[in-house]
C-alpha positions in Angstrom: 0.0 0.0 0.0 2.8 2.6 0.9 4.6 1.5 -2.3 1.3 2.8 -4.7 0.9 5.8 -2.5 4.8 6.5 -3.4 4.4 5.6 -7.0 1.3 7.8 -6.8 2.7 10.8 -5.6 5.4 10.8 -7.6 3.1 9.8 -10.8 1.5 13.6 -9.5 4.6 15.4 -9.1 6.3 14.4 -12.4 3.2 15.7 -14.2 3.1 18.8 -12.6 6.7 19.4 -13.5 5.9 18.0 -17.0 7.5 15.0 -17.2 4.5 12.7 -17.8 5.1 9.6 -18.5 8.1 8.5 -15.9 6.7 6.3 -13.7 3.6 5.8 -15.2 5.7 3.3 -18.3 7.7 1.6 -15.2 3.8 0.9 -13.3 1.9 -0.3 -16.8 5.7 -2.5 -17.2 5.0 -3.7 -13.7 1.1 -4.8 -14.2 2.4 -6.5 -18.0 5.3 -8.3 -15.8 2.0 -10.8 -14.3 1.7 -13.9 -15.6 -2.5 -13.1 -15.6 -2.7 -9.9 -17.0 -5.3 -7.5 -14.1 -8.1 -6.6 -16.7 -9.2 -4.0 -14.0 -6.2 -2.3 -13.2 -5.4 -2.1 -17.0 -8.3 -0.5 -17.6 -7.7 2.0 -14.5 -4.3 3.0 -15.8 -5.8 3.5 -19.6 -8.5 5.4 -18.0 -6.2 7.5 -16.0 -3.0 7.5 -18.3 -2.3 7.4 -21.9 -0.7 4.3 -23.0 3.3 3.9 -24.4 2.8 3.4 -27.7 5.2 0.6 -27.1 2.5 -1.1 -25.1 -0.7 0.0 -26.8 -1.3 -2.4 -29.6 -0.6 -5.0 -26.4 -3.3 -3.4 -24.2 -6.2 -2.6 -26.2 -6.0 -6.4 -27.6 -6.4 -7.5 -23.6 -9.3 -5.1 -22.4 -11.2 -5.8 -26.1 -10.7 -9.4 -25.2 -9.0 -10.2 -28.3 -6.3 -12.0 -26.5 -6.3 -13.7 -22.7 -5.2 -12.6 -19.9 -2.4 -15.4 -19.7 0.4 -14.9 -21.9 1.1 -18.6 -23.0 -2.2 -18.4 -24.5 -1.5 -15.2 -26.8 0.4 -16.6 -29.5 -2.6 -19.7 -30.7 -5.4 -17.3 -29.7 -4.0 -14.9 -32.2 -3.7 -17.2 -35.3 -7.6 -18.5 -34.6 -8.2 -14.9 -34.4 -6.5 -14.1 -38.0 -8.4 -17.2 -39.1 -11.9 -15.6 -37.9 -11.2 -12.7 -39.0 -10.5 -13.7 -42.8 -13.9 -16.1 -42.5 -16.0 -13.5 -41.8 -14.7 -10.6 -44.4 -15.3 -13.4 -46.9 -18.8 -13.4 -45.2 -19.0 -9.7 -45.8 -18.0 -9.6 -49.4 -20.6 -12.8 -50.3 -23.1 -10.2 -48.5 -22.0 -7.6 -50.7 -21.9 -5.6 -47.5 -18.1 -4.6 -48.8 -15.7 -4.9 -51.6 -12.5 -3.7 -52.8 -13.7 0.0 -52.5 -14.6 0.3 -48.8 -12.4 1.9 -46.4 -10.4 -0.1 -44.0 -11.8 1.5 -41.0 -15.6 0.9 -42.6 -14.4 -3.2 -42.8 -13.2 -3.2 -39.3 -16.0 -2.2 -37.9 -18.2 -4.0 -40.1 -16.6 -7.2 -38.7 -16.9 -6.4 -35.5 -20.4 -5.6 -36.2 -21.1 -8.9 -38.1 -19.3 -10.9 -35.2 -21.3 -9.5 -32.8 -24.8 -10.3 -34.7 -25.8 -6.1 -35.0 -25.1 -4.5 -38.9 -26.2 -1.2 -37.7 -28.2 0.8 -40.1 -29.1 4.6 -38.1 -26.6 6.4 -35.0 -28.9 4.8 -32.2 -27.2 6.2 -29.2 -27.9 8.9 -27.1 -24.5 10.4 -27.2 -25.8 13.5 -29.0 -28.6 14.2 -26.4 -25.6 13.8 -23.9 -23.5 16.5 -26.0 -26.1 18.8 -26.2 -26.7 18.8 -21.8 -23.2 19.6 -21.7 -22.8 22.1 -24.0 -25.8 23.7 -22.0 -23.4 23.5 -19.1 -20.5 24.7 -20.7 -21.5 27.7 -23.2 -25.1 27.9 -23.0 -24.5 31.1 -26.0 -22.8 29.0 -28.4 -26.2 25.6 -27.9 -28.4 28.9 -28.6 -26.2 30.1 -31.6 -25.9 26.4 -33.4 -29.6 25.8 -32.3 -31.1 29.4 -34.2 -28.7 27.9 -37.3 -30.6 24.6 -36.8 -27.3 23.2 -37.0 -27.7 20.6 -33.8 -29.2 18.5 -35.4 -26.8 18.4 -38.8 -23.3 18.0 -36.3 -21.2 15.5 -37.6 -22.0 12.7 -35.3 -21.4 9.8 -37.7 -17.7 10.9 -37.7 -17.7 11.8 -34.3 -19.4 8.9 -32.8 -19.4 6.6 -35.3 -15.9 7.3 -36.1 -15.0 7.5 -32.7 -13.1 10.6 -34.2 -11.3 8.5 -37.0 -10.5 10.9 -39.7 -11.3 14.1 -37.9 -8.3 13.8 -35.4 -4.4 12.8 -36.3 -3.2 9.4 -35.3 -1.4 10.9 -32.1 -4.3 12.3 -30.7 -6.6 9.8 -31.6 -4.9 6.7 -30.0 -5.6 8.7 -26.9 -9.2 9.1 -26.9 -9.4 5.2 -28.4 -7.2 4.2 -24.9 -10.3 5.8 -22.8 -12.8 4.2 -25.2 -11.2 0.9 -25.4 -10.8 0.9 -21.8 -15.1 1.4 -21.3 -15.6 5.3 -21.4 -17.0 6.2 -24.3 -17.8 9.2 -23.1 -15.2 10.6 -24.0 -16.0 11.3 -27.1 -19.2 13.7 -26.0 -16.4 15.9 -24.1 -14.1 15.8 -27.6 -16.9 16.9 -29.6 -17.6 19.5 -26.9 -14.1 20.8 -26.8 -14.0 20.9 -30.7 -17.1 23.2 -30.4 -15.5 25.2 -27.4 -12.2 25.8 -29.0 -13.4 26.4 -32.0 -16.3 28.8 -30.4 -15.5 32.1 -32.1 -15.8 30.6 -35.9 -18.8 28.5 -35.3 -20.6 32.0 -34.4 -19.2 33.8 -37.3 -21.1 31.4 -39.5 -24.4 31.7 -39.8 -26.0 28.4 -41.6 -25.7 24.7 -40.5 -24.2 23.8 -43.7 -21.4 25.7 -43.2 -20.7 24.8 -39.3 -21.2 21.3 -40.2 -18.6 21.5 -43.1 -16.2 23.4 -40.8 -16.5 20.7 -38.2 -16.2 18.1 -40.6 -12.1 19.6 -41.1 -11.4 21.0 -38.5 -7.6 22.6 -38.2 -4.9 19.8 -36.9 -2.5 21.9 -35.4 -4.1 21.9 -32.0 -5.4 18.6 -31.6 -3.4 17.3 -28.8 -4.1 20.1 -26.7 -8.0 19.8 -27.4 -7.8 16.2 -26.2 -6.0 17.3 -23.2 -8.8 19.6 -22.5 -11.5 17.2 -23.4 -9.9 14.4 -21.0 -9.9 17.3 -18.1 -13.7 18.1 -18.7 -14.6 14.6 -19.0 -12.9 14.0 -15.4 -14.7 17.4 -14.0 -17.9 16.0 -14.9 -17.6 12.2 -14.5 -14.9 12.1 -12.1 -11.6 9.7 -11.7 -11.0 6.0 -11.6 -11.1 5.1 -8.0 -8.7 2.5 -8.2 -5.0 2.4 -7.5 -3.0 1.6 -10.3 
């Protein structure tokens, strides 16, 4: 116990000194070292943390329950995986549902989908309800503004929730909302899409019609991304709070 309180303060200290990072690697190369991976306090340090990349492929695979806990098992679990996988995009293409055309992030998903018996055909989550309470919370102005432009209801969810951000955000800032996501809060992607409509506040009001909001939102600059995240991660931890557990 005095040994995470330790690790934990220090974990604090180095990131208010801005050296994240530190101890947080040597902690996530500790919980790797067992030989039955801790699915909770994986998914406590992804929650809290972002991942290594060195380490990231590893750890989504274990909290999506792609691979075991037990690393003997990793290496056969993987080739019946490769095997599944290949059975059902053959599945897919005899379905017509894709072909040589569809983007590779469309085929992932579809095979998840597929695997898990649900082709999805309408965004049938409340996540934009959700977006829309916080926003009320946040800049009450800016809900009124996109609501007189009727643009609410034209926001690009598909590519924010959908997506899950995937080809709106660069790949370094993305594998860092996808580590809260993979990990069970997907959440966090109403307080990314909040903080893209935050930072980006002052142009959303300059426009004036939904079509051009939406078409904004849709490319959004990428020179700030990682510091929107950032922001978004800190909201979503005002308003939903911090893993309890000690990692």
């Amino acid at each position: 116990m005095a040994d995470d309180s330790q690790r934990n303060f220090r974990s604090v200290y180095y990131e208010k000194v801005g050296f994240r990072g530190v101890e947080e690697k040597k902690s996530l190369e500790i919980l790797l070292k067992d030989d039955r991976l801790d699915i909770e306090k994986l998914c406590t340090f992804s929650q809290r943390f972002p991942l290594p990349s060195m380490y990231r492929i590893l750890v989504w695979k274990v909290l999506l329950g792609i691979i075991p806990p037990h690393h003997e098992s990793h290496a056969l679990v993987m080739k019946c995986r490769k095997e599944q996988y290949w059975d059902i995009h053959h599945a897919l293409r005899v379905i017509r549902f894709i072909n040589d055309s569809t983007p590779q992030v469309d085929v992932f998903l579809h095979i998840h989908q597929l695997e898990s018996g649900k082709l999805p055909r309408n965004l049938a989550f409340p996540l934009p309800k959700i977006l829309e309470q916080y926003l009320n919370i946040e800049d009450n102005r800016l809900l009124m503004h996109l609501k007189a432009c009727a643009a609410m209801s034209k926001l690009p969810y598909d590519l924010w929730f959908k997506k899950c951000f995937a080809g709106c955000l660069p790949e370094s800032s993305l594998q860092r909302v996808w580590d809260k996501v993979i990990s069970g809060s997907c959440k966090i992607l109403v307080f990314v899409a909040l903080e893209i409509l935050l930072t980006f506040k002052m142009k959303i009001l300059a426009l004036n019609t939904a079509e051009k909001i939406t078409q904004f939102l849709e490319n959004i600059p990428q020179d700030n991304t990682d510091a929107i995240v950032s922001k978004a991660v800190d909201l979503w931890r005002t308003h939903c709070g911090t893993p309890a557990h000690s990692v």
